[in-house]
TIDO-386375 format. One record per residue (C-alpha): residue number from 1; residue in three letters; x, y, z. Coordinates in Angstrom, 2 decimals. Example, Ala and Ser with C-alpha at 12.3 -4.5 7.8 and 13.67 -1.06 7.14 Angstrom:
# residues 2
 num residuo       X       Y       Z
   1     ALA   12.30   -4.50    7.80
   2     SER   13.67   -1.06    7.14
***
This chain:
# residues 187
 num residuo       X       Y       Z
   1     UNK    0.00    0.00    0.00
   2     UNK    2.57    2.12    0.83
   3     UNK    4.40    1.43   -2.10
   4     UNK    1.28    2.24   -4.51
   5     UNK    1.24    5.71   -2.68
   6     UNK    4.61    6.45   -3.15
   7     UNK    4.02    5.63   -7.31
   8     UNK    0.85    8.33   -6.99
   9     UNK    2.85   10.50   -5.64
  10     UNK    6.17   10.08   -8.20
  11     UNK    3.27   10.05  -11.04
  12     UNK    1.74   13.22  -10.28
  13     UNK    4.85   15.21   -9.79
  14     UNK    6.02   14.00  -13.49
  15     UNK    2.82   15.13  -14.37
  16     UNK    3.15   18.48  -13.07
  17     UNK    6.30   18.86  -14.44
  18     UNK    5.10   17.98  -17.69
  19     UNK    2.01   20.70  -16.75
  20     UNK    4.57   22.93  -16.11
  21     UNK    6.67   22.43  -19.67
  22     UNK    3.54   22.95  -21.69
  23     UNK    2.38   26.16  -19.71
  24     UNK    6.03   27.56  -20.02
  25     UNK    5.96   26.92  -23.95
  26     UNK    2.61   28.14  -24.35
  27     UNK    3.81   31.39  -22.31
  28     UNK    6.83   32.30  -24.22
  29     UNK    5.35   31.59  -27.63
  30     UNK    2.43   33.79  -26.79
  31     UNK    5.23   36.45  -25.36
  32     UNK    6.80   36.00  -29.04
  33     UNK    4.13   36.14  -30.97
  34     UNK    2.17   39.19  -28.62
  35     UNK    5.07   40.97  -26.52
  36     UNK    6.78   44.25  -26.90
  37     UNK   10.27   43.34  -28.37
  38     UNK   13.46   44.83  -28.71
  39     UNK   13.80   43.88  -32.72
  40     UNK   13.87   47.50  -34.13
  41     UNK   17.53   48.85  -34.46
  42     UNK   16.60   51.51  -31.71
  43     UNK   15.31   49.05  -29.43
  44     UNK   17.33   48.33  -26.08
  45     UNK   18.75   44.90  -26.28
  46     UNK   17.26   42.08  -24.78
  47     UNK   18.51   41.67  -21.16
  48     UNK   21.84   39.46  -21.60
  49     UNK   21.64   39.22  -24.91
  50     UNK   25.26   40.40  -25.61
  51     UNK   27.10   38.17  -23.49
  52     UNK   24.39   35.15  -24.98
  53     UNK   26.48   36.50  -28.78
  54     UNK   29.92   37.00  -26.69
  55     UNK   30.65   34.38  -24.84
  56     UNK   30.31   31.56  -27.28
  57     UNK   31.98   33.53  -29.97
  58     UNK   35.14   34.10  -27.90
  59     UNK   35.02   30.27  -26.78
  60     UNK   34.43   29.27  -30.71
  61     UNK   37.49   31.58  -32.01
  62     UNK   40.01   30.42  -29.29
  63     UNK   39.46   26.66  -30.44
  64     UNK   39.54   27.48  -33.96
  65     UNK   42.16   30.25  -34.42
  66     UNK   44.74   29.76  -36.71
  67     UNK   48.14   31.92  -37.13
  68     UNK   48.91   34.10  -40.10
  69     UNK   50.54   32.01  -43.29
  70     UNK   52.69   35.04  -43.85
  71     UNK   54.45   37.94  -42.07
  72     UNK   53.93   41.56  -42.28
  73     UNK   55.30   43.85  -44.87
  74     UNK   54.60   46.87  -46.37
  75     UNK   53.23   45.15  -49.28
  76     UNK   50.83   43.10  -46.95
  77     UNK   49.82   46.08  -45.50
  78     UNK   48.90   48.69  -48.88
  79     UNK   46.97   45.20  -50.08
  80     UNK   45.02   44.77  -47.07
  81     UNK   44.39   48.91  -47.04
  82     UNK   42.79   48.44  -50.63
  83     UNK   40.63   45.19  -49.50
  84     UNK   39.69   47.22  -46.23
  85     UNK   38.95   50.49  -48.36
  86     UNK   36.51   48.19  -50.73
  87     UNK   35.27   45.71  -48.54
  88     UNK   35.05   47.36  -44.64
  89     UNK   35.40   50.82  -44.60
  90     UNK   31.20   51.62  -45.45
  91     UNK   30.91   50.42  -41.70
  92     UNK   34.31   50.26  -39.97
  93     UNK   35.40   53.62  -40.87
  94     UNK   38.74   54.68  -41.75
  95     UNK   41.77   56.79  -39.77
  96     UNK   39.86   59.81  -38.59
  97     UNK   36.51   58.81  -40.72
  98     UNK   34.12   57.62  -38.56
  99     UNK   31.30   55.32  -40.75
 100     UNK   27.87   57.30  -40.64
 101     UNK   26.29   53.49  -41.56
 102     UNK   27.34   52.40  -38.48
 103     UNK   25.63   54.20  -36.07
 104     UNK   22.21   53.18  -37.54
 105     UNK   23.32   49.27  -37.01
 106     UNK   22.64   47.15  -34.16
 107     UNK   24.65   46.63  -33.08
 108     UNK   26.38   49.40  -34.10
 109     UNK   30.04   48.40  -36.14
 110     UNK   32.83   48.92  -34.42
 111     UNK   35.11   51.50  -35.53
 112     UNK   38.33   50.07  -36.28
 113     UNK   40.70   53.07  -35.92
 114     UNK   38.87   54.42  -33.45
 115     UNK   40.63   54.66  -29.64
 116     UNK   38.39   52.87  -27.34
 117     UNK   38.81   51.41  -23.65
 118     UNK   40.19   51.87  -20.32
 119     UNK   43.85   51.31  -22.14
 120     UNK   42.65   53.42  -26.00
 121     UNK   43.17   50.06  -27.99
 122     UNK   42.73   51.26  -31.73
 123     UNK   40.22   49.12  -33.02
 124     UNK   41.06   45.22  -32.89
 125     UNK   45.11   45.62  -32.74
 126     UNK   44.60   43.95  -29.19
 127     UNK   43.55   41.07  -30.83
 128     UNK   45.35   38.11  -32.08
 129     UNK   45.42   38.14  -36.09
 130     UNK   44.28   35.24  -36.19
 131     UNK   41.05   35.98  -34.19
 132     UNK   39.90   38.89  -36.79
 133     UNK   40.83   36.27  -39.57
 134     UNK   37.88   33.95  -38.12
 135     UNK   35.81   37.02  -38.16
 136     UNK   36.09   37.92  -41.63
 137     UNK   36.08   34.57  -42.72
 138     UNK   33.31   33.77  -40.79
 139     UNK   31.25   36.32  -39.80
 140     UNK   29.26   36.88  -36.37
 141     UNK   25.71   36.17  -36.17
 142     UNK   23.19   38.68  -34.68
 143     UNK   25.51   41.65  -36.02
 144     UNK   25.34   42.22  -39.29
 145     UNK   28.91   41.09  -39.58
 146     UNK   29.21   38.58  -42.72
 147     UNK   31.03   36.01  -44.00
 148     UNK   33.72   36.95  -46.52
 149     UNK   35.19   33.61  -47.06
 150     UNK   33.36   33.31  -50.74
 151     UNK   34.12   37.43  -50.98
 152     UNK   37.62   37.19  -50.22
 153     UNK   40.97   35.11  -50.45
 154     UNK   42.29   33.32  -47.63
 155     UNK   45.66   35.66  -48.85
 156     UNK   43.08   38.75  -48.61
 157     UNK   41.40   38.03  -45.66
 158     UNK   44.82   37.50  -43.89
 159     UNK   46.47   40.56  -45.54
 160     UNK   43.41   42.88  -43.69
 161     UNK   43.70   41.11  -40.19
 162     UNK   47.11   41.32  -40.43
 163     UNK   46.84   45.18  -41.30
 164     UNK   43.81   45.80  -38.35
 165     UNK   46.52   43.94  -36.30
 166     UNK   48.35   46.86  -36.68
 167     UNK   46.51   49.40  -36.59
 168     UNK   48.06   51.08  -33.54
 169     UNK   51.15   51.46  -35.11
 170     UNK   52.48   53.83  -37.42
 171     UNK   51.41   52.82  -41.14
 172     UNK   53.94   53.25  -44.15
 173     UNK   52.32   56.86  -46.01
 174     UNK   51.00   54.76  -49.23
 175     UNK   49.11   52.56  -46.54
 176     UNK   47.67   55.57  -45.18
 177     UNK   46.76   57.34  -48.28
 178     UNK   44.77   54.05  -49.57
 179     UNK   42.68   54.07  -45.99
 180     UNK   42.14   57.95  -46.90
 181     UNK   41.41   57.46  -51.00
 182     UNK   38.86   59.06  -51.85
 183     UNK   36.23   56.74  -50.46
 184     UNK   37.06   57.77  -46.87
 185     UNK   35.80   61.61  -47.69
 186     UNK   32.24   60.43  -48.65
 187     UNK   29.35   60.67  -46.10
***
């Protein structure tokens, strides 16, 4: 008897668990499909939902970073400068050329030779090279980041992280005059 009291008693919690899984999914699909949400560029961001993009991204690119094929030269350097120019500048900006685009994105690009921090890191030049290589080759979901591994050469994809690596440093003056072309000077 006991024993057919203590199988009531196991049976109706599972079944209030299982109550409670269908009430939760009813809930949050009727909080998707009704709610206020945040999914206008203006919107504030759901709560956590930065660290929710951060955290596995960082733990993804640490795994899977590779190291540059190639060292740095000038040459690497005007190359990446005209890949950047075509390819990142509309929402990365340029040296002193903030991107306009970018402050209507969410989230908004990050300016790449922009000071920013406790410590005024320019851009990514923090970073390891090879950790903005898996970002152009792969792109960041929920940013507006892309993909540019069927854009791009491995060579060009590498020749621009390696030239964001160093974007701290002084630049050779036909590097600099690329990232300032004439692109740079239009809104």
């Amino acid at each position: 008897m006991a024993k057919a009291r203590s199988n009531k008693g196991i049976g109706k919690f599972f079944l209030g668990v299982a109550v409670t899984i269908v009430l939760f999914t009813i809930g949050f699909f009727l909080y998707l499909k009704f709610g206020p949400h945040p999914v206008a560029v203006a919107d504030a961001p759901f709560p956590f939902e930065r660290q929710v993009v951060k955290t596995p991204l960082k733990a993804r690119i640490k795994r899977q970073m590779q190291h540059a094929p190639f060292g740095i030269s000038e040459d690497v350097f005007e190359e990446g400068a005209h890949i950047y120019q075509a390819q990142c500048a509309m929402c990365h900006g340029t040296p002193g050329h903030d991107s306009l685009l970018a402050k209507h994105m969410y989230p908004a690009a990050p300016q790449l030779w922009k000071k920013h921090g406790p410590h005024g890191v320019v851009g990514v030049s923090d970073d390891e090279a090879g950790s903005t290589y898996w970002i152009v080759a792969n792109g960041i979901r929920l940013t507006g980041m892309p993909s540019f591994t069927h854009v791009l050469s491995d060579r060009e994809m590498w020749e621009v992280s390696l030239l964001l690596k160093n974007a701290d440093q002084e630049l050779p003056d036909p590097v600099n005059q690329i990232l300032n072309g004439p692109a740079a000077r239009k809104p």
